[in-house]
DOTORMAR-765041 format. One line per 2 residues: number of its first residue (from 1); for each residue x, y, z of N, C-alpha, C. Coordinates in Angstrom, 1 decimal. Layout:
N
NUM> X/Y/Z/X/Y/Z/X/Y/Z ~ ...
This chain:
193
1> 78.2/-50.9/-43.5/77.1/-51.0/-42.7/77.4/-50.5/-41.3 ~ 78.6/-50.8/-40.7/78.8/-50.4/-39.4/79.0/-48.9/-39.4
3> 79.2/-48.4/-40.4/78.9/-46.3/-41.0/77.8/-45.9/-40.7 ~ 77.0/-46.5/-40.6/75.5/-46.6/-40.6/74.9/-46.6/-39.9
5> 75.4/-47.8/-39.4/74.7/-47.9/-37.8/75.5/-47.1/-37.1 ~ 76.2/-46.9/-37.1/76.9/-45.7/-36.3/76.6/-44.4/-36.6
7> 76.1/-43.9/-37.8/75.8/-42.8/-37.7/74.1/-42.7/-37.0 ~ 73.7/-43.8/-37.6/72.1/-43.9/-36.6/72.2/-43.9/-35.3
9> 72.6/-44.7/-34.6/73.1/-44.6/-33.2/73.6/-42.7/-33.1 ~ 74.5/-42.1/-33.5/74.9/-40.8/-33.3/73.4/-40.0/-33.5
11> 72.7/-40.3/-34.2/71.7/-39.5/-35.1/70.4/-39.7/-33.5 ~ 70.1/-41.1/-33.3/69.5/-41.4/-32.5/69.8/-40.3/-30.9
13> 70.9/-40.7/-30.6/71.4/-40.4/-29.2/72.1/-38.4/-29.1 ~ 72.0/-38.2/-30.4/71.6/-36.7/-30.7/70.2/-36.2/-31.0
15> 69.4/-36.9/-31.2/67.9/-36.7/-31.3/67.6/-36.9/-29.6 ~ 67.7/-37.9/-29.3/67.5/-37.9/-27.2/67.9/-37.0/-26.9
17> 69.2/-36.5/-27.2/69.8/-35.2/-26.3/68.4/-33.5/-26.6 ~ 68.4/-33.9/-27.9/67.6/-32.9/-28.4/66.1/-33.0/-27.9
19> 65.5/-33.9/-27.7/64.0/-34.3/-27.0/64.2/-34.3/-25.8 ~ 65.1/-34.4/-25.1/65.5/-34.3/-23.5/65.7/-32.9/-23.3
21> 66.4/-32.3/-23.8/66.7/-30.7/-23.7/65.1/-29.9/-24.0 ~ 64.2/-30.2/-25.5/63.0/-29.2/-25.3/62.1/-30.4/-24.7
23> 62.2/-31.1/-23.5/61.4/-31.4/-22.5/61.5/-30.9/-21.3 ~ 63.0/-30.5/-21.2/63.4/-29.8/-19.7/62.9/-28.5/-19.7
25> 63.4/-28.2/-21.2/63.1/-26.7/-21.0/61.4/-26.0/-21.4 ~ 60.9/-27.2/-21.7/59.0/-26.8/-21.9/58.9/-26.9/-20.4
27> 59.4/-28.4/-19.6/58.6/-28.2/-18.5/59.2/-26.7/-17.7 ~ 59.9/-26.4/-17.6/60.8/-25.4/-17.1/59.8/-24.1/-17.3
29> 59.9/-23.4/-18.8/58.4/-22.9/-19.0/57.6/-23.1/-18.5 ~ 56.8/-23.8/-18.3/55.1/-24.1/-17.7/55.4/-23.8/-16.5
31> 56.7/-24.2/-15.4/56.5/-24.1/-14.1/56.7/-22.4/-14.3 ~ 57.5/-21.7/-15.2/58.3/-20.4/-15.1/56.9/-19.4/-15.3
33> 56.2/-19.9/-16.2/54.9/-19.2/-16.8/53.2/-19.0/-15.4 ~ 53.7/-20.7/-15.1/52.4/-20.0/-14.1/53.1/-19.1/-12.7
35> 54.1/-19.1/-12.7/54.8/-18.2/-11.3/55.2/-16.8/-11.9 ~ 55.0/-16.5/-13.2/55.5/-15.2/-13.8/54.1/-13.9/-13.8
37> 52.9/-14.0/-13.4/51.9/-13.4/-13.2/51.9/-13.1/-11.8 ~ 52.4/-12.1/-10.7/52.6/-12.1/-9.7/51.1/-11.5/-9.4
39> 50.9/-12.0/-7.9/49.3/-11.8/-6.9/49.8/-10.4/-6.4 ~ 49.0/-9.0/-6.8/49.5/-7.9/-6.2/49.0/-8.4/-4.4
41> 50.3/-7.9/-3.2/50.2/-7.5/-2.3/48.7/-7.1/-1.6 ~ 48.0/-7.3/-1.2/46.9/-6.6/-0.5/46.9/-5.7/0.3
43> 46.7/-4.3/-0.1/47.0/-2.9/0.7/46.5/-3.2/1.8 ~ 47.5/-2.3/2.7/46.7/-2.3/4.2/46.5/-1.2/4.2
45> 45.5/-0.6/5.0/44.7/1.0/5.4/45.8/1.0/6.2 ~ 46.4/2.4/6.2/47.4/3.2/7.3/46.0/3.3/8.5
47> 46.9/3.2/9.4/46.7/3.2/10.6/45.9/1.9/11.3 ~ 45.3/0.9/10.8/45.2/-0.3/11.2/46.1/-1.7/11.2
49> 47.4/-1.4/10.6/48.6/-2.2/10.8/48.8/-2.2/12.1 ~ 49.5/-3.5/12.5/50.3/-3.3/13.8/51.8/-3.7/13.8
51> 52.7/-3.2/14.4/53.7/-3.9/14.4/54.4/-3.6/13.3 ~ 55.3/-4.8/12.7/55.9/-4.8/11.6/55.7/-4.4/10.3
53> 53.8/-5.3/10.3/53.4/-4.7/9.0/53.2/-3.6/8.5 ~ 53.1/-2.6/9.2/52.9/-1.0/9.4/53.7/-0.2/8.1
55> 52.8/0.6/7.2/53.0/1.1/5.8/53.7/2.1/6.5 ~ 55.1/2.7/6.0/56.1/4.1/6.8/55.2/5.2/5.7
57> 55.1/6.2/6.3/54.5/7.5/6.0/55.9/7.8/5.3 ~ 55.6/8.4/3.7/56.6/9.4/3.1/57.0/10.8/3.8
59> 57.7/11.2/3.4/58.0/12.6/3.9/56.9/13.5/3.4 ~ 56.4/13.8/2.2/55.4/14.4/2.0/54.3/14.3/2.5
61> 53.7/12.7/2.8/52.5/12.4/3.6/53.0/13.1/5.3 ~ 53.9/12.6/5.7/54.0/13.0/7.0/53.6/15.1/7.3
63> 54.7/15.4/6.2/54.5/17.0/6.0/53.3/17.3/5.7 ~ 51.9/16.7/5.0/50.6/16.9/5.0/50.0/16.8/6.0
65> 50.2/16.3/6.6/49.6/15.4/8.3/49.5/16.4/9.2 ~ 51.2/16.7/9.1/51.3/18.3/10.2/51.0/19.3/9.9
67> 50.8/19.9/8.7/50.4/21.0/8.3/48.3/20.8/8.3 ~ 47.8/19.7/8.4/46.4/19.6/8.0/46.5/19.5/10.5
69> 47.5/19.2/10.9/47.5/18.9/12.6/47.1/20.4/12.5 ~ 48.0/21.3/12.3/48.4/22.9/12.3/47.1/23.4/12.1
71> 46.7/23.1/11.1/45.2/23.9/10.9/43.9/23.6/11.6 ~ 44.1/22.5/11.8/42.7/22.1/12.9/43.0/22.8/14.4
73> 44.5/22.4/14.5/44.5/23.0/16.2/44.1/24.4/16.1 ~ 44.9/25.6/15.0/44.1/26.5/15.0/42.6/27.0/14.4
75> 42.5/25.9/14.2/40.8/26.4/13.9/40.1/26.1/15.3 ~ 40.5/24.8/16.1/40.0/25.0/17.4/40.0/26.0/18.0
77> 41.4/26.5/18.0/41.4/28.0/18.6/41.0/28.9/18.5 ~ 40.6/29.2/17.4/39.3/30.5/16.3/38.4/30.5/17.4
79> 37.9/29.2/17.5/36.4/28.6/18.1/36.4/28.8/19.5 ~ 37.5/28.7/20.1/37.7/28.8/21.5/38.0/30.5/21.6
81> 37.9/31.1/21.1/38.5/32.8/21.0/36.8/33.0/20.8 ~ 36.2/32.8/20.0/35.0/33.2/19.6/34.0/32.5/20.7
83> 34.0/31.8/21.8/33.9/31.7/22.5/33.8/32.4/23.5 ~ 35.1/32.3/23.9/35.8/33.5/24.8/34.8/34.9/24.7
85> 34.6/35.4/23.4/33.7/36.3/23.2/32.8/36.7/23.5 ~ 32.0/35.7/23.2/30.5/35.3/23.5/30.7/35.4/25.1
87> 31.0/34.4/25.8/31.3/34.7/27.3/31.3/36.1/27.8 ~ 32.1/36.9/27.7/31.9/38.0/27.8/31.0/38.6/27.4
89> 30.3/38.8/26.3/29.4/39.2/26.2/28.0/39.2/27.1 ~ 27.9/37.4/27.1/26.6/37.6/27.4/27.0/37.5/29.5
91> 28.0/37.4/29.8/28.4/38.1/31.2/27.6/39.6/31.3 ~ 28.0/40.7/30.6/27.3/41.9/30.3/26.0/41.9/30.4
93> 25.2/41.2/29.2/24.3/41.1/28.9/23.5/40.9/29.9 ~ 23.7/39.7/30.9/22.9/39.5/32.2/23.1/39.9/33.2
95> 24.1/41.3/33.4/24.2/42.2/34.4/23.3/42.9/34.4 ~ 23.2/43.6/33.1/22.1/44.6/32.1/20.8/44.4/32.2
97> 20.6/43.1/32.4/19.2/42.4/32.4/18.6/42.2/33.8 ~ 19.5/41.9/34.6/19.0/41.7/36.0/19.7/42.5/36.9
99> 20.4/43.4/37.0/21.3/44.4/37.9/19.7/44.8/39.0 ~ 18.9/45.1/38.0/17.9/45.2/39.7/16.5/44.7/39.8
101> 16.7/43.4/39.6/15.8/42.8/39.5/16.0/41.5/40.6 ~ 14.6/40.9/40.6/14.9/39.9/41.9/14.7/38.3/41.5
103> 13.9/38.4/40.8/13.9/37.0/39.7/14.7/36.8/38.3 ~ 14.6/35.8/37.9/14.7/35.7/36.7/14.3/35.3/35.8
105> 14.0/36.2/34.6/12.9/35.6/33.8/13.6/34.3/32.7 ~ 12.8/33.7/32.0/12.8/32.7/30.7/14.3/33.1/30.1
107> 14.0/34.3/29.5/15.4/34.3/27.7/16.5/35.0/28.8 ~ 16.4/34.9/30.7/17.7/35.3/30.7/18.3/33.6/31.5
109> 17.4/33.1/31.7/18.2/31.4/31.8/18.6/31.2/30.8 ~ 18.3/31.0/30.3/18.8/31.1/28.3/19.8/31.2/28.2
111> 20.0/32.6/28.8/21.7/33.5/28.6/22.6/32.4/29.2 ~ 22.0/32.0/30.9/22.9/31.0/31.7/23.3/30.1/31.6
113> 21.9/29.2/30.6/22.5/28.2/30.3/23.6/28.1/29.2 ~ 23.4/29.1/28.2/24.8/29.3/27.3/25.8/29.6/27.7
115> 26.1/30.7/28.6/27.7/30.9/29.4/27.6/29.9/29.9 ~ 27.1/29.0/30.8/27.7/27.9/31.6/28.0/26.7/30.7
117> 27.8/26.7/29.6/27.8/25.8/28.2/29.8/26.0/27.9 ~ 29.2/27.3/27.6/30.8/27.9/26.8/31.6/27.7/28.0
119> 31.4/28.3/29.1/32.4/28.5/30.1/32.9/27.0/30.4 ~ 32.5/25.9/30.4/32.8/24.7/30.4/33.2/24.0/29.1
121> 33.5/24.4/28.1/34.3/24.0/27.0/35.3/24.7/26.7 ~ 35.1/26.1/27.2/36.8/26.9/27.2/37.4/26.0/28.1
123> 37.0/25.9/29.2/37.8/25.2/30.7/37.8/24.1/30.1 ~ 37.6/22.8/29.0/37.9/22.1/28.7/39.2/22.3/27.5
125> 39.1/23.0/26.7/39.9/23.8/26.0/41.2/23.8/26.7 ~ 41.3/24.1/27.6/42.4/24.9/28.2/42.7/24.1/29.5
127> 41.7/22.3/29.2/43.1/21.7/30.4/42.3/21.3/31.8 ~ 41.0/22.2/31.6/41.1/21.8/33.2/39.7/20.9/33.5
129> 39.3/21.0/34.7/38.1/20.3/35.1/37.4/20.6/36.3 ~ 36.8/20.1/36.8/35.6/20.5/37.8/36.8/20.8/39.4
131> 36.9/21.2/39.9/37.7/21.8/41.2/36.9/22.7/42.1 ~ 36.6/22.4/43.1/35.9/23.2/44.4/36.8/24.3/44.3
133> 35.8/25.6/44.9/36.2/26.8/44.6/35.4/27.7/45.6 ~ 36.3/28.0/46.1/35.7/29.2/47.4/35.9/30.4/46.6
135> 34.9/31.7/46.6/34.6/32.6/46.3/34.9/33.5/47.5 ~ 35.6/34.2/47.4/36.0/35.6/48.8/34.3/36.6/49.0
137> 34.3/37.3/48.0/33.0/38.0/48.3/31.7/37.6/47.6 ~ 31.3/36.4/48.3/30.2/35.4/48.1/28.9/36.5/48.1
139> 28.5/36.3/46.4/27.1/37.2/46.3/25.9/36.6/47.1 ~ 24.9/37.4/47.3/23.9/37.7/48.3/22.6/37.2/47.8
141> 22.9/37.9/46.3/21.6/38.1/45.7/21.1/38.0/44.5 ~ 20.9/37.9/43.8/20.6/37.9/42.4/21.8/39.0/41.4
143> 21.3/40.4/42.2/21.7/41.7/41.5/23.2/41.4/41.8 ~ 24.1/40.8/42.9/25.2/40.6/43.4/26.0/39.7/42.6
145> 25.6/38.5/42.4/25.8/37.6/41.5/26.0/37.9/40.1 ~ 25.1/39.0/39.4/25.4/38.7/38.1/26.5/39.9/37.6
147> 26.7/40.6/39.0/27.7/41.7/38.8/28.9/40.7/39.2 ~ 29.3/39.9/39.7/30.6/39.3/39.7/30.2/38.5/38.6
149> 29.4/38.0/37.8/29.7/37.1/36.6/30.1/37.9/35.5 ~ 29.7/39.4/35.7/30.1/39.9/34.5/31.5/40.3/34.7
151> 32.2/40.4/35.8/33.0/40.6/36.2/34.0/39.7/35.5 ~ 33.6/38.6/36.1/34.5/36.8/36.2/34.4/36.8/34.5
153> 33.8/36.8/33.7/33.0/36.8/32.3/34.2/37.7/31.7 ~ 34.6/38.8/31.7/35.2/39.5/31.4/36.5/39.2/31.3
155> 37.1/39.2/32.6/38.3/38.9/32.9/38.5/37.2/32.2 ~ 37.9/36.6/32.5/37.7/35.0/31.5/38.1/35.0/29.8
157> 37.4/36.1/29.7/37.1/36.6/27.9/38.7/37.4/28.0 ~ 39.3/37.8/28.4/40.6/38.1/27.8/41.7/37.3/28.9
159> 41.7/36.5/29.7/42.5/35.7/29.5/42.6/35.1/28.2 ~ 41.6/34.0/28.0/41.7/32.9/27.0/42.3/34.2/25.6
161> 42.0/35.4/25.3/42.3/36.3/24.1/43.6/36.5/24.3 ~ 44.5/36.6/25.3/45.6/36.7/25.6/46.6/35.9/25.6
163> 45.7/34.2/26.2/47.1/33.5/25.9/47.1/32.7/24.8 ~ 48.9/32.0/24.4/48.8/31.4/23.3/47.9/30.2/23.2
165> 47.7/29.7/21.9/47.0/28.7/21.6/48.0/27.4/22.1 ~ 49.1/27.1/21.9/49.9/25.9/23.0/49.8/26.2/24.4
167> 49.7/26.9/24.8/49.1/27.4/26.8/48.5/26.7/27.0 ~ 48.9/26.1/28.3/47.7/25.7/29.1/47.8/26.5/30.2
169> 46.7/27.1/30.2/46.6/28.4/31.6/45.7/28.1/33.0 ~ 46.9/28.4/34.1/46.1/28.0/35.4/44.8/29.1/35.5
171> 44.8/30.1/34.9/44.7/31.6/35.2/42.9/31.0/34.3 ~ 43.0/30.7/33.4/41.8/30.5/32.5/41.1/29.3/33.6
173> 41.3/28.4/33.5/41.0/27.3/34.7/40.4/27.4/35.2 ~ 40.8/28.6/36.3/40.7/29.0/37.6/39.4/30.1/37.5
175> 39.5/30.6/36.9/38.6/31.8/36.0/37.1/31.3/35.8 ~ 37.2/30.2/34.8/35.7/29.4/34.8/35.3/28.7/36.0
177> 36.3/28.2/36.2/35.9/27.5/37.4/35.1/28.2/38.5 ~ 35.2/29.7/38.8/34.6/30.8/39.8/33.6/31.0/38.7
179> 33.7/31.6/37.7/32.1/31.1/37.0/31.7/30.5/37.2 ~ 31.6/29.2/36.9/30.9/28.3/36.8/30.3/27.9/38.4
181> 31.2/28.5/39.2/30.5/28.1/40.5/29.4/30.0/41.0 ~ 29.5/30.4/40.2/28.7/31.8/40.4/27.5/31.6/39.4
183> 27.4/31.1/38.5/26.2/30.5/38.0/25.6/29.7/38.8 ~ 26.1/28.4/39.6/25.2/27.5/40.2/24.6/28.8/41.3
185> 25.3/29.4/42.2/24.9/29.8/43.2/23.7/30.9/42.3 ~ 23.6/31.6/41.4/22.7/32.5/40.4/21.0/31.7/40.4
187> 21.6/30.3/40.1/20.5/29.9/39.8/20.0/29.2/41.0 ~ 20.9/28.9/42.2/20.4/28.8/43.8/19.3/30.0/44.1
189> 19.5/31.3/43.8/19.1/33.0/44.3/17.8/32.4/43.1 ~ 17.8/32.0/41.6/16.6/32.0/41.2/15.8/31.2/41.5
191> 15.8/30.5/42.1/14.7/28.5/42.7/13.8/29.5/43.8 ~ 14.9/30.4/44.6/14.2/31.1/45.9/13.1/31.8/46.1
193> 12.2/31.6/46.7/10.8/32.4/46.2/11.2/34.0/46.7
């Protein structure tokens, strides 16, 4: 009888070991199982990180970045050349139109207000801003005036064609800037009865 109970007792206290062990290891499971489905991360938009959290640009992203920089700055430049153009042109245009005339009509303010448009976005283009500007042979008269704009117009229109697109030119600057002060005085000579 003591075989017996001794093997019950063994049988018993090997059964505990065994209900102890798939208790640890179910609970062990259930904690392993709900932590095993991981919460994806929440993307951040590039460029509104700050600091640390900040997503690093791959080498390929970075190399798309500069080559899409590349193309925009020269496409500004297309724009700023074709500009430049235009300027010149319509410098001519309203030499042609008013060389001996005393007023000025409707579609040639037109013209003025477009060169003085462009001539102030090249000169932004290229760096600069509003600067007092004394003129040496200060026009008289209408017919005087639009012969130095075609003048200024000209030489304006192939600076900006001349220099590089990374330039920033005193020479362009300086250029609209005497434009743009040969237009106000243009449209001084048109107000005048």
């Amino acid at each position: 009888m003591k075989a017996v109970l001794r093997e019950s007792q063994t049988t018993v206290i090997l059964f505990s070991f065994v209900l102890a062990f798939l208790l640890c290891g179910g609970s062990a499971v259930a904690q392993t199982s709900t932590n095993t489905t991981p919460v994806p991360p929440r993307p951040i938009p590039r460029g509104t990180a700050k600091g640390d959290d900040e997503i690093p640009l791959t080498t390929l992203e970075e190399e798309l970045n500069a080559k899409r920089a590349i193309k925009l700055a020269e496409k500004e430049h297309q724009e700023n050349l074709s500009r430049a153009r235009e300027i010149g042109e319509l410098g001519k245009e309203l030499h042609e139109s008013l060389k001996d005339k005393s007023s000025i009509d409707r579609e040639c303010l037109k013209k003025v207000d477009r060169l003085e448009k462009l001539t102030k976005k090249v000169r932004g283009e290229a760096g600069g801003g509003d600067e007092e500007v004394n003129i040496a042979n200060r026009p008289t008269n209408i017919s005087s005036a639009t012969t130095q704009i075609a003048e200024v117009s000209e030489s304006l229109s192939k600076d900006v064609q001349d220099t590089p697109r990374q330039v920033v030119s005193a020479s362009v600057i300086g250029r609209a800037n005497v434009l743009l002060e040969l237009i106000k005085l243009l449209r001084g000579f048109a107000r005048q009865p």
